[in-house]
DRENTORKOL-3810 file (N, C-alpha, C; in nm, 4 decimals):
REM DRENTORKOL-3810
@n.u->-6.7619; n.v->2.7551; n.w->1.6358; ca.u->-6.6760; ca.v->2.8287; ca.w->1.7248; c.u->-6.7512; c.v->2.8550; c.w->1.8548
@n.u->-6.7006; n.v->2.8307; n.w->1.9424; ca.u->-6.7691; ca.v->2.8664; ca.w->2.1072; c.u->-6.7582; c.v->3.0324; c.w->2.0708
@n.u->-6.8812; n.v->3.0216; n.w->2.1269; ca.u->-6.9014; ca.v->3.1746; ca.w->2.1642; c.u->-6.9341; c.v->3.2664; c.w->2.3069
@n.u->-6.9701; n.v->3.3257; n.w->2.3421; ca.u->-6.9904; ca.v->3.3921; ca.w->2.4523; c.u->-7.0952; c.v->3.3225; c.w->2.5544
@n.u->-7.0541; n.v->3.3559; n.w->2.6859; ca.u->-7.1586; ca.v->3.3137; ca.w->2.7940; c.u->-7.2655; c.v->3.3989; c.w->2.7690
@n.u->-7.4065; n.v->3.3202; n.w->2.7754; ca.u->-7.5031; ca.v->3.3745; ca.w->2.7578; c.u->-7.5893; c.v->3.3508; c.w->2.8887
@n.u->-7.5048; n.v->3.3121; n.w->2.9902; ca.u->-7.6249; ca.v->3.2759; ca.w->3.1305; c.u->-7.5617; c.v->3.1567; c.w->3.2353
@n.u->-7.6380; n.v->3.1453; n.w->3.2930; ca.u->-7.6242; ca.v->3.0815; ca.w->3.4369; c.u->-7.7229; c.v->3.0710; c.w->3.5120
@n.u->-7.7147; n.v->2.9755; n.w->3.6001; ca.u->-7.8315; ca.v->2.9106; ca.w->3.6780; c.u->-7.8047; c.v->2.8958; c.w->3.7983
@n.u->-7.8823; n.v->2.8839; n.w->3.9220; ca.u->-7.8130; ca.v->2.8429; ca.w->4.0367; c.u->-7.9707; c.v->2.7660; c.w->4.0988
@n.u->-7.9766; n.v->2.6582; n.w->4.1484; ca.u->-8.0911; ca.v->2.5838; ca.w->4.2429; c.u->-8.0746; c.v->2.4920; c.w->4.2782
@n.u->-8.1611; n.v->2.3704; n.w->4.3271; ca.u->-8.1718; ca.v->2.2702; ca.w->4.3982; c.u->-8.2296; c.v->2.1548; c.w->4.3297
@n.u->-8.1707; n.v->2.0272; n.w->4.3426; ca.u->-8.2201; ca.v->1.9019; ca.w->4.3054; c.u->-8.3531; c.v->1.8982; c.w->4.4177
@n.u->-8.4585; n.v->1.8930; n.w->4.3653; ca.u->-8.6008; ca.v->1.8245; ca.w->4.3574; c.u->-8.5887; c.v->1.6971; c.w->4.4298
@n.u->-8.5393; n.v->1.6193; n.w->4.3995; ca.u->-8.5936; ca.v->1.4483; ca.w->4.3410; c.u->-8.4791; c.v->1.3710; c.w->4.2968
@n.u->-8.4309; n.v->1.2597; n.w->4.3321; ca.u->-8.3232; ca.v->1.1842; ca.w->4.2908; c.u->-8.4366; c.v->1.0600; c.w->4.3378
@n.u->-8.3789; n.v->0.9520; n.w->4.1974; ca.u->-8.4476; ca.v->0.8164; ca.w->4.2332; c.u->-8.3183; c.v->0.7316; c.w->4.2042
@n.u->-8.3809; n.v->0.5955; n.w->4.2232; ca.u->-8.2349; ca.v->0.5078; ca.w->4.1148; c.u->-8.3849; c.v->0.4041; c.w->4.0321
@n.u->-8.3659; n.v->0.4108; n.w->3.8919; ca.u->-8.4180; ca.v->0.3222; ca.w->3.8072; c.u->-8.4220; c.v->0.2430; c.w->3.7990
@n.u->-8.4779; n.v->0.1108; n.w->3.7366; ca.u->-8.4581; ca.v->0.0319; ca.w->3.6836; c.u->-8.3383; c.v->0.0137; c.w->3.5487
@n.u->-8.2246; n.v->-0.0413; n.w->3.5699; ca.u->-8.1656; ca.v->-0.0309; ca.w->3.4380; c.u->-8.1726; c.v->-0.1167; c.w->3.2673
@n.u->-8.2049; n.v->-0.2045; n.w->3.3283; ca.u->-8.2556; ca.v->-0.3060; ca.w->3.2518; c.u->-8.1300; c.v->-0.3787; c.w->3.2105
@n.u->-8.0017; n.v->-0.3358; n.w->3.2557; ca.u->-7.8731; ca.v->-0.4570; ca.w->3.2960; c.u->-7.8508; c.v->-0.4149; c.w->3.4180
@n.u->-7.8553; n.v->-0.5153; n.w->3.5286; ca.u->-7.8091; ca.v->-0.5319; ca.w->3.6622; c.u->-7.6629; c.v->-0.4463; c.w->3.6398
@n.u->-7.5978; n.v->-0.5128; n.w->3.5698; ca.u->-7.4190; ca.v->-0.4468; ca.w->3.6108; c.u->-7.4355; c.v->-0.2999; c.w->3.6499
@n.u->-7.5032; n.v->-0.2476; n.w->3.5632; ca.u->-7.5248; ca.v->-0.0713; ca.w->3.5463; c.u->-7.6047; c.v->0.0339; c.w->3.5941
@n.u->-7.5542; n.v->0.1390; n.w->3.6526; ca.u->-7.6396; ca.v->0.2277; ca.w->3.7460; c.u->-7.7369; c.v->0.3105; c.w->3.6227
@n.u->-7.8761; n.v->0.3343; n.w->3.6914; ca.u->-7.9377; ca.v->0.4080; ca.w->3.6377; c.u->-7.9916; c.v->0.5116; c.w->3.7671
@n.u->-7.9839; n.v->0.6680; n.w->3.7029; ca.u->-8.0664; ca.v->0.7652; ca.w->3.8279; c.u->-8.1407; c.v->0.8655; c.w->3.7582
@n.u->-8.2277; n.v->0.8914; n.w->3.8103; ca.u->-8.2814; ca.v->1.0156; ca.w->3.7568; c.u->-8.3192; c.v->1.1387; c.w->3.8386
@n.u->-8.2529; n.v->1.2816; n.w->3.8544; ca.u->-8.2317; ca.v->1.3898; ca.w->3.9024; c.u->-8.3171; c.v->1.4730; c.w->3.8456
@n.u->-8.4359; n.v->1.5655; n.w->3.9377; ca.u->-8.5138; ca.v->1.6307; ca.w->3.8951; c.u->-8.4502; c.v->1.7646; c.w->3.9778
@n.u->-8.4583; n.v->1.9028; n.w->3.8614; ca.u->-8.4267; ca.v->2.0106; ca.w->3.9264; c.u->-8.5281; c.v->2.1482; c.w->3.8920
@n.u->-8.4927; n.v->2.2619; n.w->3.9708; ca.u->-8.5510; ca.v->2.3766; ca.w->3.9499; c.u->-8.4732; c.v->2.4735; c.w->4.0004
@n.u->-8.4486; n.v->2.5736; n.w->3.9228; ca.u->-8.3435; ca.v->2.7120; ca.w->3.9537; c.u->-8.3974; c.v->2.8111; c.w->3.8894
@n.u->-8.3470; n.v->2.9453; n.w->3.9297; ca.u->-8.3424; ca.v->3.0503; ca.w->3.9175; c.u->-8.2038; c.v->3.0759; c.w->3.7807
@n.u->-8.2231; n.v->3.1359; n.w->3.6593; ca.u->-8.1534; ca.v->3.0851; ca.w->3.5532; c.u->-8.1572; c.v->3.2362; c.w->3.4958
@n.u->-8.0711; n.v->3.3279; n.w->3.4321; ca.u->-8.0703; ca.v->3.4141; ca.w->3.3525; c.u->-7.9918; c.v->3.3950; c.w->3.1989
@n.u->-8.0279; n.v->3.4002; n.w->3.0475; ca.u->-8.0118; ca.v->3.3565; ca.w->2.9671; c.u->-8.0391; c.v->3.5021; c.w->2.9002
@n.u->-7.9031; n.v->3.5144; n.w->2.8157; ca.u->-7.9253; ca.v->3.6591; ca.w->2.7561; c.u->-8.0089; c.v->3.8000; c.w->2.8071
@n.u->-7.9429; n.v->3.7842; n.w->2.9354; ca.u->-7.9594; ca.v->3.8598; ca.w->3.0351; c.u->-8.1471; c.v->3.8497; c.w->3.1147
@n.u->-8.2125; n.v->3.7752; n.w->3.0478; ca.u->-8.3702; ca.v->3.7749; ca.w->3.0648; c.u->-8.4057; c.v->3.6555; c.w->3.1918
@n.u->-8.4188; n.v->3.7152; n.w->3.3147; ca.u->-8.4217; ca.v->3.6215; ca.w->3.4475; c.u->-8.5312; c.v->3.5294; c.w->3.3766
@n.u->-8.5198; n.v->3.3991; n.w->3.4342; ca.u->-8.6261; ca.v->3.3137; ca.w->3.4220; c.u->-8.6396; c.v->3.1462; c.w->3.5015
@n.u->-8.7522; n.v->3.0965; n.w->3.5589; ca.u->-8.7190; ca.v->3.0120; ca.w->3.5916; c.u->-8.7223; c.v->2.8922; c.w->3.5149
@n.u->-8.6558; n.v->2.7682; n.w->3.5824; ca.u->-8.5951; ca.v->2.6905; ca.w->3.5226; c.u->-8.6304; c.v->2.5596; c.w->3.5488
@n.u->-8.6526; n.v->2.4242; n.w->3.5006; ca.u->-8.7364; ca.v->2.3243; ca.w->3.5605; c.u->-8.6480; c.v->2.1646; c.w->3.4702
@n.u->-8.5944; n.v->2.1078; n.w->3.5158; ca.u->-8.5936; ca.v->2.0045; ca.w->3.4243; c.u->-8.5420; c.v->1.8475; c.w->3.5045
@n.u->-8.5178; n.v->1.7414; n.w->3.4269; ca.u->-8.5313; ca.v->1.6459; ca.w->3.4627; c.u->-8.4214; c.v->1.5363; c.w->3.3630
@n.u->-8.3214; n.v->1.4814; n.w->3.4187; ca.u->-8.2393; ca.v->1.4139; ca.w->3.3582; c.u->-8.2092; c.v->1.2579; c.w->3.3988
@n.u->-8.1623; n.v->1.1913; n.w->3.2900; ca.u->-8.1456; ca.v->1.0382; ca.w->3.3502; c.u->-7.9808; c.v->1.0237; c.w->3.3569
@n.u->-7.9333; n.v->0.9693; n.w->3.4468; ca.u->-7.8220; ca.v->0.9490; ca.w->3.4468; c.u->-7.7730; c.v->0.7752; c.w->3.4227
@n.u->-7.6149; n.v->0.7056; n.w->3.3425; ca.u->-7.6362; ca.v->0.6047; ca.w->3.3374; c.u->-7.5023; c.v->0.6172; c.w->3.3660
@n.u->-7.4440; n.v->0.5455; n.w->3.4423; ca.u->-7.2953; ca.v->0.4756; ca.w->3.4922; c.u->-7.2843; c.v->0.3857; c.w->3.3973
@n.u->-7.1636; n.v->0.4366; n.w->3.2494; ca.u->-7.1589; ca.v->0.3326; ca.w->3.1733; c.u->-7.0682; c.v->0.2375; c.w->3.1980
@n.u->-6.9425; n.v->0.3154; n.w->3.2955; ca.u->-6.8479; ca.v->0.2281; ca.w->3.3418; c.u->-6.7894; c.v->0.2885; c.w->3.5135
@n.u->-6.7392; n.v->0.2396; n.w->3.5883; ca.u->-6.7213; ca.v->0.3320; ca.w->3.6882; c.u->-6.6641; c.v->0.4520; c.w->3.6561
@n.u->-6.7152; n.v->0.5698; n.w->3.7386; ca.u->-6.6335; ca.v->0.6793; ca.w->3.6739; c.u->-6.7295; c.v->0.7552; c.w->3.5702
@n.u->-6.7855; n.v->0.7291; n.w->3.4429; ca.u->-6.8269; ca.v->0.7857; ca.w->3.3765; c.u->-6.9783; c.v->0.7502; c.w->3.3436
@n.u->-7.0063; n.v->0.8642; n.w->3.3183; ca.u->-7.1687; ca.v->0.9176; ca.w->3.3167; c.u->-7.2097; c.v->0.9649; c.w->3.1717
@n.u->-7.3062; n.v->0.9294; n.w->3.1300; ca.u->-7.3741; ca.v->0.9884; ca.w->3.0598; c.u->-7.4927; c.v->1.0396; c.w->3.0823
@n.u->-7.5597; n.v->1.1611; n.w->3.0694; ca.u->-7.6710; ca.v->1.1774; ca.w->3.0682; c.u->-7.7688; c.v->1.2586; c.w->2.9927
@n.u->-7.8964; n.v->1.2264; n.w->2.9815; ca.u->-8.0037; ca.v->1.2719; ca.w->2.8953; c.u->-8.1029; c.v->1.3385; c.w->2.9161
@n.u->-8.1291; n.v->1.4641; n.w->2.8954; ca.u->-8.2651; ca.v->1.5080; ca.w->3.0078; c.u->-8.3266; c.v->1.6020; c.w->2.9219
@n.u->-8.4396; n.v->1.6620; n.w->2.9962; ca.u->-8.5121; ca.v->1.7961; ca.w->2.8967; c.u->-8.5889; c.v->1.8185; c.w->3.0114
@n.u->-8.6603; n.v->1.9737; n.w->2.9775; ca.u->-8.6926; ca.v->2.0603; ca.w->3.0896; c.u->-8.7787; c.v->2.2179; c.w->2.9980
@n.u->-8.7874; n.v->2.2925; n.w->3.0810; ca.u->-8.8636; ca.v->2.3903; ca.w->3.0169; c.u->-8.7808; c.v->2.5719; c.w->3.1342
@n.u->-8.8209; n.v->2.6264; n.w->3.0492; ca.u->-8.7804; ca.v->2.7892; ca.w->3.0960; c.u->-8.8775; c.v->2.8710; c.w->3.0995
@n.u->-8.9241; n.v->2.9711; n.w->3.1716; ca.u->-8.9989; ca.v->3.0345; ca.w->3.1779; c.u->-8.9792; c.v->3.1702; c.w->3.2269
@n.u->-9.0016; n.v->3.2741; n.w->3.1315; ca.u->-8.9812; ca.v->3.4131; ca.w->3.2011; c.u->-9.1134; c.v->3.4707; c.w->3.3128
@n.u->-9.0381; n.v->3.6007; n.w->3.3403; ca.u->-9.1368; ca.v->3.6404; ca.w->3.4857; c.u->-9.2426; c.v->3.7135; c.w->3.3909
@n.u->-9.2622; n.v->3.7528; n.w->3.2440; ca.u->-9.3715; ca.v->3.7689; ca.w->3.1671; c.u->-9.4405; c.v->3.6481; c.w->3.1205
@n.u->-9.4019; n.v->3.4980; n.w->3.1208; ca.u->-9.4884; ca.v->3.4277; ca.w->3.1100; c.u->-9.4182; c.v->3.3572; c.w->2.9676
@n.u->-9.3385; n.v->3.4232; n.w->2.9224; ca.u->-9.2796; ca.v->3.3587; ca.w->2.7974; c.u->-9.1876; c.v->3.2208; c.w->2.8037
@n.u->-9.1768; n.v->3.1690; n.w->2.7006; ca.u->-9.1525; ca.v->3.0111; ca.w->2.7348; c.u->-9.0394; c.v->2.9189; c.w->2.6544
@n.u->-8.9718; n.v->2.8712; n.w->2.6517; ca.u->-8.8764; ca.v->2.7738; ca.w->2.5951; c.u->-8.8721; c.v->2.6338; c.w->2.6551
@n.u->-8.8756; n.v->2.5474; n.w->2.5727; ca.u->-8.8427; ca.v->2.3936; ca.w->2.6150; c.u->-8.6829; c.v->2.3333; c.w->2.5375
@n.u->-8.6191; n.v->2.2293; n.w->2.6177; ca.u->-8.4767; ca.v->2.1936; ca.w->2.5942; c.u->-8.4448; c.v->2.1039; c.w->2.5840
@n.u->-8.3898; n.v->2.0528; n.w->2.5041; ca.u->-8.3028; ca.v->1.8761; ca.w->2.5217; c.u->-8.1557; c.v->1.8903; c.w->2.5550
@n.u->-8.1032; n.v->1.8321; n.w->2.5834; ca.u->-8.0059; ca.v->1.8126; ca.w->2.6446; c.u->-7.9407; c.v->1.6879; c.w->2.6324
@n.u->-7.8013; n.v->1.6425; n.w->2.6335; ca.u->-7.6971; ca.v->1.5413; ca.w->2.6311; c.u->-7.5815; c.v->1.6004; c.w->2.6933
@n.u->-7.5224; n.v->1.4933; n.w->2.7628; ca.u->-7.3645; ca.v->1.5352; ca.w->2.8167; c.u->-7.3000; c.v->1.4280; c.w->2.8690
@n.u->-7.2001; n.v->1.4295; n.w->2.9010; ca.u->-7.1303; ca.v->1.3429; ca.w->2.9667; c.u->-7.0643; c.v->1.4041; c.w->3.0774
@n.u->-7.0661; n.v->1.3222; n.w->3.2026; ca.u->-6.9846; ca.v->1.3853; ca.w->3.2972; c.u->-6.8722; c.v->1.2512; c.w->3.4274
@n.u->-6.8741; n.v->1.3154; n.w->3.5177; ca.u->-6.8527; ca.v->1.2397; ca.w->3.6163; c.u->-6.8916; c.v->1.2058; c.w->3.7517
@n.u->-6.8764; n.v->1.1546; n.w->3.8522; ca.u->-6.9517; ca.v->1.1528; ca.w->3.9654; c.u->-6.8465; c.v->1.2779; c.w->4.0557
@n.u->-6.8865; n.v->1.3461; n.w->4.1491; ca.u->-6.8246; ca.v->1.4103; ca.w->4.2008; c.u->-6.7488; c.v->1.4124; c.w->4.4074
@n.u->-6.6798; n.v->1.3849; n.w->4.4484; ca.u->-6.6568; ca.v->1.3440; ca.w->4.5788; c.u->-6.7379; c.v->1.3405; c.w->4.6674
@n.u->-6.8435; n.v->1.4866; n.w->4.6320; ca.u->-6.9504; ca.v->1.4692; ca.w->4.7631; c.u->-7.0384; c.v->1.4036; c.w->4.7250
@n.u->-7.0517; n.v->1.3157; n.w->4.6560; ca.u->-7.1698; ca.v->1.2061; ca.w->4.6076; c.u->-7.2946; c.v->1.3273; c.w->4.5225
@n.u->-7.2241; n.v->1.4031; n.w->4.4256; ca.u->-7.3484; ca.v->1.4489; ca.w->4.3626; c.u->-7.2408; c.v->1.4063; c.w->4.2133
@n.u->-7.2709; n.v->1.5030; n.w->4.0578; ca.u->-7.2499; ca.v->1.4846; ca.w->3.9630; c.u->-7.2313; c.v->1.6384; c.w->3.8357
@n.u->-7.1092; n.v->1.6265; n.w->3.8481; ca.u->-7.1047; ca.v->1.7355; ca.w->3.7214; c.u->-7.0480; c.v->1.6981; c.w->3.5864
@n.u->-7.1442; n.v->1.7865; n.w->3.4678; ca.u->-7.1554; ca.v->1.7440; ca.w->3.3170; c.u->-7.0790; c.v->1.8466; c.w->3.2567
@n.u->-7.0639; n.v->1.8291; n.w->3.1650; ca.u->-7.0330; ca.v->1.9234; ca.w->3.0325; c.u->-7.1334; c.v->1.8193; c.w->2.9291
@n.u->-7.2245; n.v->1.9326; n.w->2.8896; ca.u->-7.3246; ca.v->1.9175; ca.w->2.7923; c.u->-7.4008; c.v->1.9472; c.w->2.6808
@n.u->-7.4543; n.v->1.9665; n.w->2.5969; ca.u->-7.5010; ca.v->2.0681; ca.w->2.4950; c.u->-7.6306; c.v->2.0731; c.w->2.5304
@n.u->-7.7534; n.v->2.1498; n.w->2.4685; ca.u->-7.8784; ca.v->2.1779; ca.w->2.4663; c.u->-7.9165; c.v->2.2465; c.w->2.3772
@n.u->-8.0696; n.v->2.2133; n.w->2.3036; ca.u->-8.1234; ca.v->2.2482; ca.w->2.1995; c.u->-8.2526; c.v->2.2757; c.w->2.2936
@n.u->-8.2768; n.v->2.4453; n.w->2.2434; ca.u->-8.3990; ca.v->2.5280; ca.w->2.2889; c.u->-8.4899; c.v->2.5033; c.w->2.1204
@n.u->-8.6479; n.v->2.5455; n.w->2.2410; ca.u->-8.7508; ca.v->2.5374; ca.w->2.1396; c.u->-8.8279; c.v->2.6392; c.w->2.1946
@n.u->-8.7879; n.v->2.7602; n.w->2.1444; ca.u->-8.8884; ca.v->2.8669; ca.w->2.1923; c.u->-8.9721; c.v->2.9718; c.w->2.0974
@n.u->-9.0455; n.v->3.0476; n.w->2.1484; ca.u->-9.1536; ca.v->3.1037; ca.w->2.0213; c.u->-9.0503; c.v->3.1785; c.w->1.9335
@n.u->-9.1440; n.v->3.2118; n.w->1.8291; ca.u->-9.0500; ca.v->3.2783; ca.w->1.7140; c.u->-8.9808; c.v->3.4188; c.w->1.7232
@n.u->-9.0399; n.v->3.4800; n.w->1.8145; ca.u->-9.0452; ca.v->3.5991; ca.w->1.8584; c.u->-9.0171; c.v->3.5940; c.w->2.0448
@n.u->-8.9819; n.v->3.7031; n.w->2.0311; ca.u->-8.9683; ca.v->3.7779; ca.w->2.2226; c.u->-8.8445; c.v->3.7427; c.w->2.2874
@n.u->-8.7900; n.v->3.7435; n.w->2.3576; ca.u->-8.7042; ca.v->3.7473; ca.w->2.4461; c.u->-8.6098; c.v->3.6167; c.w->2.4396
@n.u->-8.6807; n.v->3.5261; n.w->2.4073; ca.u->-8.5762; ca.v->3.3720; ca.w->2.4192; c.u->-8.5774; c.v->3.2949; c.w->2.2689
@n.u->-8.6220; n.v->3.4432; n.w->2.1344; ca.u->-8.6044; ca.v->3.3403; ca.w->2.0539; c.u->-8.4722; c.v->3.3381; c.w->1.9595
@n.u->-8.3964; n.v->3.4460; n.w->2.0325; ca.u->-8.2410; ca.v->3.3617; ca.w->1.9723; c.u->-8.2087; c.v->3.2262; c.w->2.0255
@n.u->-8.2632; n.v->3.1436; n.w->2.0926; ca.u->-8.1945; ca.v->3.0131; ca.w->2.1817; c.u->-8.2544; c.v->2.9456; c.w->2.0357
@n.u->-8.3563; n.v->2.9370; n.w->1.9772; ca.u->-8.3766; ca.v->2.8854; ca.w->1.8712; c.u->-8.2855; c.v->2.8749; c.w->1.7462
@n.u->-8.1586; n.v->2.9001; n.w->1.7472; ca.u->-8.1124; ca.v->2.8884; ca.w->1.6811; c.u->-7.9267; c.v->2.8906; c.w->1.6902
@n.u->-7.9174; n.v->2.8352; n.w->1.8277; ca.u->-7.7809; ca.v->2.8163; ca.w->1.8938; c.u->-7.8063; c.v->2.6961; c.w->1.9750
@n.u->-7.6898; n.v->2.6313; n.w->1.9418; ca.u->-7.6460; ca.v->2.5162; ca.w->2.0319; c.u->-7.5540; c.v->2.5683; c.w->2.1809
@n.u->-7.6187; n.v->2.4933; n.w->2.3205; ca.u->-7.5931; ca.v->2.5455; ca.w->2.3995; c.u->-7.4954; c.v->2.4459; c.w->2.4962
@n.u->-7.3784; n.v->2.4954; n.w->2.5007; ca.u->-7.2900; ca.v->2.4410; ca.w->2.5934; c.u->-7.3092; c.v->2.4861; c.w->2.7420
@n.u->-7.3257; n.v->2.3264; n.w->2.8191; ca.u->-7.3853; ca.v->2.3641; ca.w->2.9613; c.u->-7.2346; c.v->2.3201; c.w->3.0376
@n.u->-7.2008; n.v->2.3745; n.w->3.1369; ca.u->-7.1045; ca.v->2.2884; ca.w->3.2851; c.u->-7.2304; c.v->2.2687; c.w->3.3729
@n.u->-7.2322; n.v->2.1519; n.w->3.4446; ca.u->-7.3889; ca.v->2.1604; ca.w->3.5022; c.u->-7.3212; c.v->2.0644; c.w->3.6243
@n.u->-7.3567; n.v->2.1065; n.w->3.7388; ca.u->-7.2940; ca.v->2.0560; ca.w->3.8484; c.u->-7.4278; c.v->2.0314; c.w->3.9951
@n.u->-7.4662; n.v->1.9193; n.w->4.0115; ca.u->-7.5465; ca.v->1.8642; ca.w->4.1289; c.u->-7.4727; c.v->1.8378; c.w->4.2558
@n.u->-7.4471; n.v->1.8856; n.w->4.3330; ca.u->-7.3579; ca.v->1.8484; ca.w->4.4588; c.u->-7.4408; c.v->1.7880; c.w->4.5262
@n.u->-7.3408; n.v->1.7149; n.w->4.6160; ca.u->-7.4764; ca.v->1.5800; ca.w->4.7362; c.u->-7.5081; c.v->1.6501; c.w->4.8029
@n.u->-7.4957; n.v->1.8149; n.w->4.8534; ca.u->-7.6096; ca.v->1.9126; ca.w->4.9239; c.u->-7.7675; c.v->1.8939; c.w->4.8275
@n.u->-7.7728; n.v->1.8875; n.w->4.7500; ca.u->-7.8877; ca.v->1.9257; ca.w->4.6828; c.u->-7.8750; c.v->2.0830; c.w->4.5909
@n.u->-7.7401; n.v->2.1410; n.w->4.6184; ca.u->-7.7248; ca.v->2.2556; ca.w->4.5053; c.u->-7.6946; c.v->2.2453; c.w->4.3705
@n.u->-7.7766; n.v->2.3185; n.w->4.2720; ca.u->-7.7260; ca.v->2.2773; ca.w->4.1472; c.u->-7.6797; c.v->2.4428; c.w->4.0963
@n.u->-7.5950; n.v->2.4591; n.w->4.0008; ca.u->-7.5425; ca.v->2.5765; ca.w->3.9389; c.u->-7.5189; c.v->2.4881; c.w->3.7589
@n.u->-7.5101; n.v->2.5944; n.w->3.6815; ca.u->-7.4646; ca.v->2.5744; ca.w->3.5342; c.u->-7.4273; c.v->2.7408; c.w->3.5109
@n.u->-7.3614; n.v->2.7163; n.w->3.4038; ca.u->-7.3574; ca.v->2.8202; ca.w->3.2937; c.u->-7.3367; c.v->2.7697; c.w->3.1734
@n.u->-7.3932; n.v->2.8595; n.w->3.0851; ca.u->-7.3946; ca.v->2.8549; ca.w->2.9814; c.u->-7.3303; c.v->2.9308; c.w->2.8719
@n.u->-7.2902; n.v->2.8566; n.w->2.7535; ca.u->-7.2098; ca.v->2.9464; ca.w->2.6215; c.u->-7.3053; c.v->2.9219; c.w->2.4966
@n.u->-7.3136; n.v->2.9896; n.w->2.3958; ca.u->-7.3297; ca.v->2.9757; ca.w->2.3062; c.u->-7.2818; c.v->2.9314; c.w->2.2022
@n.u->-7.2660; n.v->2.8327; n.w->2.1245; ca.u->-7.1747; ca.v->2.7648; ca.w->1.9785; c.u->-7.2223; c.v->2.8425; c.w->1.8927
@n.u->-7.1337; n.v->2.9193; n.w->1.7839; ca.u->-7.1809; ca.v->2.9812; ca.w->1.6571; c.u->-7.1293; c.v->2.9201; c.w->1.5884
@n.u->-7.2036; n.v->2.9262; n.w->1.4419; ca.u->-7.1722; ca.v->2.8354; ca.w->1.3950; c.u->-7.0910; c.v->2.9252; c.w->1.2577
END
């Protein structure tokens, strides 16, 4: 069952490349970001890095992982999958899930044990925003 928003993000694409795809027909990119992110109310920053693949025009898949960090120093790392689309101003927004890996204890270690539904949106400014829900299970 979807459950409650647990957070949101707001920052800037880093880094955009285009890959190698290893079939000509098909786009490959990879988007590096960093934001300012609050997750069960605990500010923290935010760092990650995704590949994007144009499987057909129009649709996207993408794969990425990244890390979180509170302003005490505490820490979570993430995987991530989604699918999305390209968006008019030449950037890209997902709907995605994410799996946290954080200590057993302190502030971010309920993410350890919820699947996380992202909207995750790169505009061709270089702004990125998400929020986030929680899946219970």
């Amino acid at each position: 069952m979807v459950g409650d928003k647990i957070g949101e993000e707001r920052g800037k694409v880093t880094s955009r490349r285009a890959l190698t795809s290893g079939d000509p027909r098909y786009l490959k990119l990879e988007i590096s970001f960093e934001s300012q992110a609050t997750l069960y109310g605990v500010p923290c920053m935010s760092m990650g890095t995704y590949e994007v693949f144009e499987r057909v025009p129009g649709q996207l898949y993408g794969v990425g992982q990244g890390m979180l960090r509170t302003q005490d120093g505490e820490g979570a790392i993430w995987n991530g999958h989604g699918v999305g689309t390209p968006t008019a101003d030449g950037g890209v927004k997902f709907a995605a899930s994410a799996t946290y890996q954080a200590g057993a204890t302190g502030k971010l270690a309920r993410l350890n044990h919820v699947l996380v539904l992202v909207e995750h949106t790169a505009g061709g400014d270089g702004s990125t925003r998400s929020t986030f829900t929680e899946w219970k299970a």
